[in-house]
C-alpha positions in Angstrom: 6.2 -3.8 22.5 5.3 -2.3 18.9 5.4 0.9 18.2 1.8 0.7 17.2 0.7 1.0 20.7 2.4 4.2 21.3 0.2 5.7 18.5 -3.2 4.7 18.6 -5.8 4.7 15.7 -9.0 3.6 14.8 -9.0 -0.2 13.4 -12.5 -0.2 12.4 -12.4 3.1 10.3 -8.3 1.6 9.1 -10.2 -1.6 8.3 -13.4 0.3 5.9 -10.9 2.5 4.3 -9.1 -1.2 3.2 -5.7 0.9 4.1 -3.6 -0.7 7.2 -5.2 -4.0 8.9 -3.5 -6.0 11.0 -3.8 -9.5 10.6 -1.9 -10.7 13.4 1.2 -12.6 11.5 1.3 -10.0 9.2 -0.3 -6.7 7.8 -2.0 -5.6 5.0 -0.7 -2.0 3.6 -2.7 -1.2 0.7 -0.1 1.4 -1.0 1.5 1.3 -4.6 4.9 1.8 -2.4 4.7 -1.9 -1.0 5.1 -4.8 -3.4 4.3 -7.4 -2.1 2.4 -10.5 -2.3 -1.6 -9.7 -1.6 -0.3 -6.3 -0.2 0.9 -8.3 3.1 4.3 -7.6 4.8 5.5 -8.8 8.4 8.0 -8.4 10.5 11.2 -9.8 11.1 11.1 -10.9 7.3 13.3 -9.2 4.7 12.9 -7.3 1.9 14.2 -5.2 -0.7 13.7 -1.6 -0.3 14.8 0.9 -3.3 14.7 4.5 -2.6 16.7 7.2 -4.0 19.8 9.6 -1.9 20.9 12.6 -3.0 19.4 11.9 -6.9 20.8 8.3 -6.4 19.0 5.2 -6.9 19.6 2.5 -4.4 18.7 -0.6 -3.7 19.6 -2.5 -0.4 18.0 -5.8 1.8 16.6 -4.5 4.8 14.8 -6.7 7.7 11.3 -5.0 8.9 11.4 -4.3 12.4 8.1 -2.3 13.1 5.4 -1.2 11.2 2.9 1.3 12.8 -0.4 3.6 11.4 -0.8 7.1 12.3 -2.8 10.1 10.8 -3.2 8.1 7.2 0.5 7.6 7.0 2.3 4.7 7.1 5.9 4.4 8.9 8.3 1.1 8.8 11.2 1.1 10.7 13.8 -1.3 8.6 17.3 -2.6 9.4 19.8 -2.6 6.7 21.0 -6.5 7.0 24.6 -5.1 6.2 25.3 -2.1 7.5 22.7 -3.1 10.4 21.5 1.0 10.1 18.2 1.7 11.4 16.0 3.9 9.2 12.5 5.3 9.6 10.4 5.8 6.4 6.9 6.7 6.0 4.2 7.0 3.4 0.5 8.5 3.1 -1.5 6.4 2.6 -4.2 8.7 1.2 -5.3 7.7 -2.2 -5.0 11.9 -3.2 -1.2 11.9 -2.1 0.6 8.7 -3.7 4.1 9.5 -4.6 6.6 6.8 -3.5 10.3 8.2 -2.7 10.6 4.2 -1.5 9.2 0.9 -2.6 9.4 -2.2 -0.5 9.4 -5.5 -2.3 8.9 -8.9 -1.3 11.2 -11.5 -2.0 8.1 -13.7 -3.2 6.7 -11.2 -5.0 9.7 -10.5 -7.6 10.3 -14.3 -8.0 6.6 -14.2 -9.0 7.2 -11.5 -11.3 10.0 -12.6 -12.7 8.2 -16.0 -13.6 6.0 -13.8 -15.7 8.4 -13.1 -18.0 
């Protein structure tokens, strides 16, 4: 069972404010945090999340468990694929309040980047 069910929202509103829709195979976050190709994550797929401890920087590969919407946030709960800790992090995802103490990135999406260059 995801955790969206224990907190509903309302799709259609989610859907015209182009901020969490669920696609079935994966969902679309629209939030500078997540990096990701076409704004799309899913779970059970890794990633790399970079967030910063204690005035340190890290980086670290973590699976995506769950992703659920409530009151314009955002929370993903991710699985660290070496320590195999579960962490909660969460994210507004109201245009006024963008400040990301995380980014998620997609695999795909830095191998595209890096291609750029």
């Amino acid at each position: 069972m995801s955790l969206q069910a224990r907190f509903p929202y309302n799709k259609a509103i989610a859907e015209v404010q182009n901020v969490f829709i669920d696609n079935g195979d994966s969902i679309y976050v629209n939030s500078p945090c997540i990096k990701a190709r076409d704004h799309e994550i899913a779970t059970g797929k890794t990633y790399v999340l970079i967030s910063t401890e204690n005035g340190t920087v890290q980086a670290s590969s973590v699976e995506l468990l769950d992703i659920f919407y409530h009151n314009h946030q955002i929370y993903l709960l991710l699985m660290d694929t070496e320590s195999r800790i579960v962490k909660l992090v969460c994210q507004s995802v109201d245009a006024t309040e963008y400040h990301c103490t995380w980014r998620l990135l997609d695999w795909d999406y830095l191998r595209a980047e890096a291609e750029k260059r």
